[in-house]
C-alpha positions in Angstrom: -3.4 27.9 -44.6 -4.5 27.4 -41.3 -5.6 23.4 -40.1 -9.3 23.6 -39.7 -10.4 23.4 -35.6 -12.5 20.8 -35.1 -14.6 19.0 -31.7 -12.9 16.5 -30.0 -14.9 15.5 -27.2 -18.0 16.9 -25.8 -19.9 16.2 -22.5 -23.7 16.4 -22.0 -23.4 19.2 -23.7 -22.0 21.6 -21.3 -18.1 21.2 -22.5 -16.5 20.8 -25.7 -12.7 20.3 -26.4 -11.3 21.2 -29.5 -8.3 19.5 -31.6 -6.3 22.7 -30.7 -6.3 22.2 -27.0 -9.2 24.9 -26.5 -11.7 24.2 -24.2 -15.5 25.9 -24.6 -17.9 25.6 -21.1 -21.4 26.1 -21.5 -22.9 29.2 -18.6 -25.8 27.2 -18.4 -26.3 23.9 -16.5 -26.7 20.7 -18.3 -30.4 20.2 -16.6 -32.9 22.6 -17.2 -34.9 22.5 -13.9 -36.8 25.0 -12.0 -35.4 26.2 -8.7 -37.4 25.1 -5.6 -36.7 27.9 -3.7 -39.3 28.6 -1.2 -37.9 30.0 1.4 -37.7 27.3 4.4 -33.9 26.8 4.0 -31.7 29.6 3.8 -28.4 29.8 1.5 -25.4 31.9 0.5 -22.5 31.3 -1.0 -18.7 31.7 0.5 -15.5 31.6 -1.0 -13.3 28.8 0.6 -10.1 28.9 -1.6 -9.2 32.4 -2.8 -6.0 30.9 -4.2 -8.7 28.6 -7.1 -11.4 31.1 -7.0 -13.4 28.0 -5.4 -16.8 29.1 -3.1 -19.1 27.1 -1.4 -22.9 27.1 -0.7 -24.5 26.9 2.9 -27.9 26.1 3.6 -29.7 26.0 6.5 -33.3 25.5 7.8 -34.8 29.1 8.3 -36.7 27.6 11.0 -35.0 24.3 12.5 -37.2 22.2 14.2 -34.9 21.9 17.4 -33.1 24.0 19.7 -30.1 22.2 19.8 -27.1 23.3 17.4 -27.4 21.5 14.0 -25.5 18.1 12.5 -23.3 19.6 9.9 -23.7 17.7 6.0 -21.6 18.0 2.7 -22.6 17.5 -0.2 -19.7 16.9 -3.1 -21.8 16.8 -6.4 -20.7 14.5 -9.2 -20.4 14.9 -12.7 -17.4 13.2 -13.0 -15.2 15.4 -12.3 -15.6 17.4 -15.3 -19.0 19.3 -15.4 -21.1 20.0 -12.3 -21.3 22.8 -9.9 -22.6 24.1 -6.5 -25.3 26.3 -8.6 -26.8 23.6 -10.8 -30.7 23.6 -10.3 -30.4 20.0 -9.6 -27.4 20.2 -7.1 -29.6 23.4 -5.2 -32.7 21.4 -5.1 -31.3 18.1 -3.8 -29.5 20.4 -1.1 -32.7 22.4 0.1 -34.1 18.6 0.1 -31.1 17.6 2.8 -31.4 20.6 4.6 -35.1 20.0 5.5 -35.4 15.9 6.0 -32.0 16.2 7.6 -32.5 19.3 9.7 -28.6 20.3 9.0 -26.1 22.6 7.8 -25.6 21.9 4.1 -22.0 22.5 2.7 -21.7 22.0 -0.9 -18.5 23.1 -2.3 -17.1 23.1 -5.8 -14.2 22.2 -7.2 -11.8 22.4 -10.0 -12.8 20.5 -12.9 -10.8 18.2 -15.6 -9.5 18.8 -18.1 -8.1 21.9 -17.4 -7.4 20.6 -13.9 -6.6 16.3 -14.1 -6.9 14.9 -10.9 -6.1 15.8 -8.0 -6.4 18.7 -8.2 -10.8 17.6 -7.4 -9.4 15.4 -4.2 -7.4 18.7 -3.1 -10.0 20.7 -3.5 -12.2 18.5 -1.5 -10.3 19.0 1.5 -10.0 22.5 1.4 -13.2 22.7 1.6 -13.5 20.4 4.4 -10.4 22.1 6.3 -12.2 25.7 5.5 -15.2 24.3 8.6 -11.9 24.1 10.4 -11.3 27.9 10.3 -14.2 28.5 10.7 -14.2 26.8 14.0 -11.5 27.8 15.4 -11.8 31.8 14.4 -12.2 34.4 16.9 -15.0 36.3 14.7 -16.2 33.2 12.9 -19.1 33.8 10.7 -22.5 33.9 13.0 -24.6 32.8 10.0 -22.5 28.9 10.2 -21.6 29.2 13.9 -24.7 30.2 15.8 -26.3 26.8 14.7 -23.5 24.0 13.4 -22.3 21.3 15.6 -18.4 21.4 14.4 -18.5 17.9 16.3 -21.4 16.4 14.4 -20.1 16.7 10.6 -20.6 13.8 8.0 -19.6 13.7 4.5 -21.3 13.0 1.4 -20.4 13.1 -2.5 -22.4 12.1 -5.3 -20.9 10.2 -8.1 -17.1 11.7 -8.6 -18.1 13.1 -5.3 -18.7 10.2 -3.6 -14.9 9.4 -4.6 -13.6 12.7 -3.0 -16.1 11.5 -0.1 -14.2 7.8 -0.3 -10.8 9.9 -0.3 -11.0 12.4 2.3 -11.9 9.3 4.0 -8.8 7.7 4.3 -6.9 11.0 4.3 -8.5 11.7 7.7 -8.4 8.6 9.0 -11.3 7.2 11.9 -12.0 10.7 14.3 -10.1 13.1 11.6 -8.0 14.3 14.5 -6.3 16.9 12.2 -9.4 18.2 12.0 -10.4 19.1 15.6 -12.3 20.3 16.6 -14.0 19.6 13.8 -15.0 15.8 14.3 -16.5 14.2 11.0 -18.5 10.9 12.5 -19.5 9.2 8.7 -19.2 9.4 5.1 -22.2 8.8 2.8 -21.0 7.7 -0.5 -23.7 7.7 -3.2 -23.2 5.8 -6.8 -19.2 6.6 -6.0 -17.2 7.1 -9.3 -14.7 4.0 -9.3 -12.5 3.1 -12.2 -10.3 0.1 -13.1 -8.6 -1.3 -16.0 -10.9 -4.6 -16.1 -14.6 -3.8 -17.1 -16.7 -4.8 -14.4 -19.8 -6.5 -15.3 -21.8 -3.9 -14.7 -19.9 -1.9 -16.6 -19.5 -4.3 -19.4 -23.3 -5.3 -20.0 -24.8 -2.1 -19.0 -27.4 -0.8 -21.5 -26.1 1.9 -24.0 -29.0 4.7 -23.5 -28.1 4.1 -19.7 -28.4 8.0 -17.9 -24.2 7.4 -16.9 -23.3 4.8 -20.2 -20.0 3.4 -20.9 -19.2 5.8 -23.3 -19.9 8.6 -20.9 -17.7 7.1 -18.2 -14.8 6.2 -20.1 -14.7 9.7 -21.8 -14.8 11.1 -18.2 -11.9 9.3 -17.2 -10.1 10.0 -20.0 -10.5 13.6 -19.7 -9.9 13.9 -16.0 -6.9 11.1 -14.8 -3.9 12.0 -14.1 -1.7 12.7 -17.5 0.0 9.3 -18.4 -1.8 7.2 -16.0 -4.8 4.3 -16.3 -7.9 3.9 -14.3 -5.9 1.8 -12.3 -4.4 5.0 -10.5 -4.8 5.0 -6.6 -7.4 7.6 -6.7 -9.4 6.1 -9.0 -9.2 2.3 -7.8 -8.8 1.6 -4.2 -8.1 -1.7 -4.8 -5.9 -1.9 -8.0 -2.6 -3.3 -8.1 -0.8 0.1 -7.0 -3.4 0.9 -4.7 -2.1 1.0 -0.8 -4.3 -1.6 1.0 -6.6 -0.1 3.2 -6.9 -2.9 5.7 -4.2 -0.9 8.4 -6.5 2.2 7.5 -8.5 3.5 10.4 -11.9 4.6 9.1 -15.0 6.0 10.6 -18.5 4.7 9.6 -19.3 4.3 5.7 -23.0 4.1 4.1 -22.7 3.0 0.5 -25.5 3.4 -2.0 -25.9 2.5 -5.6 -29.1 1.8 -8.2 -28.9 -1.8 -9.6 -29.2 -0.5 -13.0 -26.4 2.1 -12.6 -23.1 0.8 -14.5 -21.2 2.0 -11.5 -22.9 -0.7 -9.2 -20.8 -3.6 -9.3 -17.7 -1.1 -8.0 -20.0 0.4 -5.1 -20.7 -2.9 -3.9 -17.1 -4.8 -4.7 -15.8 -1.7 -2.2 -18.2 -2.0 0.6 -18.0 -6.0 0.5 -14.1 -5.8 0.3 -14.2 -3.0 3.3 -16.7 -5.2 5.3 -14.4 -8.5 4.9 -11.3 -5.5 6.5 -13.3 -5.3 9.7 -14.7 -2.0 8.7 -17.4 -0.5 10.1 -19.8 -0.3 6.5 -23.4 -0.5 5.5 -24.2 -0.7 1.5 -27.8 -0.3 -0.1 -28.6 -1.4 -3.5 -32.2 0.5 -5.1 -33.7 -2.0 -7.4 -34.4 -1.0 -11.1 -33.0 2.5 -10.1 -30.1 4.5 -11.9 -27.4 6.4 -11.6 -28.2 9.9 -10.0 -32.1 8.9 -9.2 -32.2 11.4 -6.1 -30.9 14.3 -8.1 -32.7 13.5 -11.3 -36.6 12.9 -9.1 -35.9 14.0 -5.8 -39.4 13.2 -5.1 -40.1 9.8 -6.0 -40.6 7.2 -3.8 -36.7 5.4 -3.8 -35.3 8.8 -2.9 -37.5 9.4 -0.3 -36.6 6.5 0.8 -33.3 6.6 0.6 -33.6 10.3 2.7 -35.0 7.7 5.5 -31.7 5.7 5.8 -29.2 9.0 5.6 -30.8 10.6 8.3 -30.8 6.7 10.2 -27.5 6.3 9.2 -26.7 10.1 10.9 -29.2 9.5 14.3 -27.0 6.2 14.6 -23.2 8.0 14.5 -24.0 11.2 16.2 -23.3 9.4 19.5 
């Protein structure tokens, strides 16, 4: 008689694992919002890694308020680093959203997702995509649709929640003016909400409300499903400054922005990493939303704190362009 297969661990409804190993993924996003497609910013999708059967999504402004070539922006989504993709409503409609306000190339890649793939096999994937602008900058017959308007010398890089941690990563990978790069020149990361771990419960974490958007629950099952097989949330990756982490005060690094909802659980982290980076001599701005959550720009792209927080991205690019 067979042993009766039964649901491990499920997230937002979108993945189930099964005592037997098996793994079930939902086709369907885990937010059900409408597309707000209407036609000012162009987008396609290109494949970037063959090898993974990874693709990307560019967007563009279909009618860009400037002659000169545009500032180049990825966006890594979050979901930490388990669900999520390129074609989620919510990751389109925060892109088109960046396109416009930001008058840029949008590059949002996806990535291979835990637990099929642990980390880091996500960080990996990150700079693929990153060293894909590369080719594309360097080819003879480079695609017109990219080339005719990007800046390769103008690119920044932005994740969202485990995005913002391949953001944080590629970061110290390609070190201050990502010379392995070139000609591609990346001149800041944006890190939003960035999906630290560690093995000591920050306070945040610790007294953050249960029916929280991103609870404890939520994040622990994350990391359990996505670290590396025998290690903690101590891991390198995960904890910049844990007690096997390389220190990061000999690190090179171009600009960082840093921003985080006070009432997101991952808030103490953001702001432990951009204090600890700002005491290193590191060039480092962190904003704190009060009374806002984790994901708030994805979740109401429209309200009043993302709009806001629109306003300082695109100061934060005006400033580094130079």
């Amino acid at each position: 008689m067979s042993n009766p297969i039964y649901e491990v661990d499920e997230c937002r409804g979108v993945l189930r694992i099964y005592n037997d190993g098996s793994i079930w993924r939902s086709p369907n996003p885990s937010f059900s919002v409408p597309v707000n497609d209407d036609g000012s910013v162009l987008w396609k999708d290109v494949v970037f890694d063959p090898n993974h059967n990874l693709q990307l999504r560019l967007y563009k402004p279909a009618a860009p308020r400037s002659s000169s070539k545009l500032p180049i922006f990825y966006y890594i989504h979050g979901g930490g680093f388990c669900i999520g993709s390129r074609t989620w409503p919510n990751c389109q409609n925060y892109c088109f959203k960046l396109a416009s306000a930001l008058q840029a190339v949008v590059i949002s890649p996806d990535y291979r997702l835990a637990p099929e793939n642990r980390l880091p096999a996500a960080i990996e994937d990150g700079f693929m995509a990153v060293k894909w602008l590369k080719d594309q900058a360097v080819a003879e017959n480079g695609d017109n649709w990219l080339t005719d308007v990007a800046d390769f010398e103008k690119v920044f890089i932005s994740g969202d929640s485990a995005g913002g941690n391949i953001a944080h990563n590629l970061a110290v990978k390609l070190g201050a003016g990502s010379l392995d790069l070139a000609p591609v020149k990346v001149k800041g990361y944006v890190l939003l909400a960035p999906f630290f771990g560690g093995t000591v419960k920050s306070k945040s974490e610790a007294e953050g409300p249960k029916d929280a958007f991103l609870n404890w629950e939520l994040i622990d099952r994350f990391w359990r499903l996505s670290i590396p097989t025998g290690e903690t949330t101590d891991h390198p990756l995960l904890n910049p400054f844990g007690p096997r982490s390389p220190s990061l005060d000999p690190v090179a690094l171009d600009p960082i922005l840093v921003v985080c909802g006070s009432s997101d659980l991952l808030k103490d982290r953001a702001e432990d990493y951009a204090k600890r980076l700002k005491t290193m001599g590191k060039e480092i701005e962190y904003v704190e939303f009060e009374g806002q959550q984790h994901g708030f720009f994805t979740i109401d792209p429209n309200s009043e704190p993302s709009k806001s927080l629109m306003l300082i991205i695109k100061n934060f690019i005006t400033q580094h362009l130079g």
